[in-house]
N, C-alpha and C positions, 0 to 999 in steps of 0.2 A: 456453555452459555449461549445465549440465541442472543447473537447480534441480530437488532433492530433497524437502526439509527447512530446517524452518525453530528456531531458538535459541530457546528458551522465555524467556527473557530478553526478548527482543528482540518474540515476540511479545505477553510481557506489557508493555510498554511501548508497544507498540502500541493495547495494548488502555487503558491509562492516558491515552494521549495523547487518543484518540478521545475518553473520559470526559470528560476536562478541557477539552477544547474544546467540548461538547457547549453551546448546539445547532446549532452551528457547523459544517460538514465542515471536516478537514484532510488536506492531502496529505504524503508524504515519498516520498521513495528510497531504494531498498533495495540495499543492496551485501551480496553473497555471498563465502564463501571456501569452496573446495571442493563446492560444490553446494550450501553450508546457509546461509539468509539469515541474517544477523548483524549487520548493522551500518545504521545510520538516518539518512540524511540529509536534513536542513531547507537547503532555499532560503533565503536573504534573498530578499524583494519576496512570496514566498508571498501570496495573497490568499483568505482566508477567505468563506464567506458562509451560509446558511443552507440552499442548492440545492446548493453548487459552489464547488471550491477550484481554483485553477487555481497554474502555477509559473511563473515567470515564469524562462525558459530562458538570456537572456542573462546567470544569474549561476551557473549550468554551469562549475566550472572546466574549463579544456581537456585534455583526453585522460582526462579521466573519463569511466565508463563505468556503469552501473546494473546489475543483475540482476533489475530489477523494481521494484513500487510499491507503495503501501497508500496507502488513502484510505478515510472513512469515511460514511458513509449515516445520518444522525441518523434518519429517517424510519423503521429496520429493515428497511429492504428492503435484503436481502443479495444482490442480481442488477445486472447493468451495464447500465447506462444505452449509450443511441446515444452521448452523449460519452462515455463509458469507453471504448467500446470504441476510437473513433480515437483516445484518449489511450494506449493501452496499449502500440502498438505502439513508439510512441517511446521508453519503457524498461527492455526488458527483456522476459523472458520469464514472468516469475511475478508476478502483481498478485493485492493481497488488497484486499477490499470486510470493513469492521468494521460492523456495523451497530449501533443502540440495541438494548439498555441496553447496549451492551458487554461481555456477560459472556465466561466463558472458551470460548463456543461459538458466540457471534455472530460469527462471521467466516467465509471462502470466500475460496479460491485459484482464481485464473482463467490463463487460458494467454491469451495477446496477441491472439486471438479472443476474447476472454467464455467461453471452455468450462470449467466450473468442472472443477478438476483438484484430484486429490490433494497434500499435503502433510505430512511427515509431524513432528512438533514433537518434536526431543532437547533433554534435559535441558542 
């Protein structure tokens, strides 16, 4: 599916989640309908930490499928890391990196390479 666009909703929530987890990174999953990310989901087992959130895969229901990720950067460094990048390919095509302070600008769309790509946020 060709991620477009992403729900302003969805990425204000995003942008919250990072906040409130701060100084914690956190990961989610990202489900799309029609090419525009919309909807967020949390693992159980998820494992938080102050470098690195990791998912713990075997609670995947079966024949789900992702459009991508988000995960956050307390640090503000808004670029992927060597683990991002082997994590990316595993869901999806559009991952977002939230960096500190979290505002409405602290974030970046990467393609399953690290190549930061466009995204474009409907209301």
């Amino acid at each position: 599916m060709n991620i477009h666009a992403i729900s302003r909703d969805t990425l204000s929530t995003l942008l919250e989640m990072a906040k409130s987890q701060h100084p914690l990174e956190f990961v989610a999953l990202l489900i799309a309908e029609d090419g525009v990310l919309s909807d967020i989901n949390l693992l159980p087992g998820t494992r938080l930490d102050e470098r690195s959130a990791s998912i713990f895969t075997d609670m995947i229901p079966l024949g789900m499928s992702f459009a991508g990720s988000a995960h956050s950067h307390p640090n503000g460094v808004i670029h992927p890391s060597d683990a991002d990048i082997s994590f990316f390919p595993r869901f999806g095509s559009c991952h977002l990196i939230i960096g500190y302070p979290y505002g409405p600008d602290d974030w970046q769309a990467f393609s399953r390479d690290g190549t930061p790509r466009g995204l474009e946020v409907l209301p």
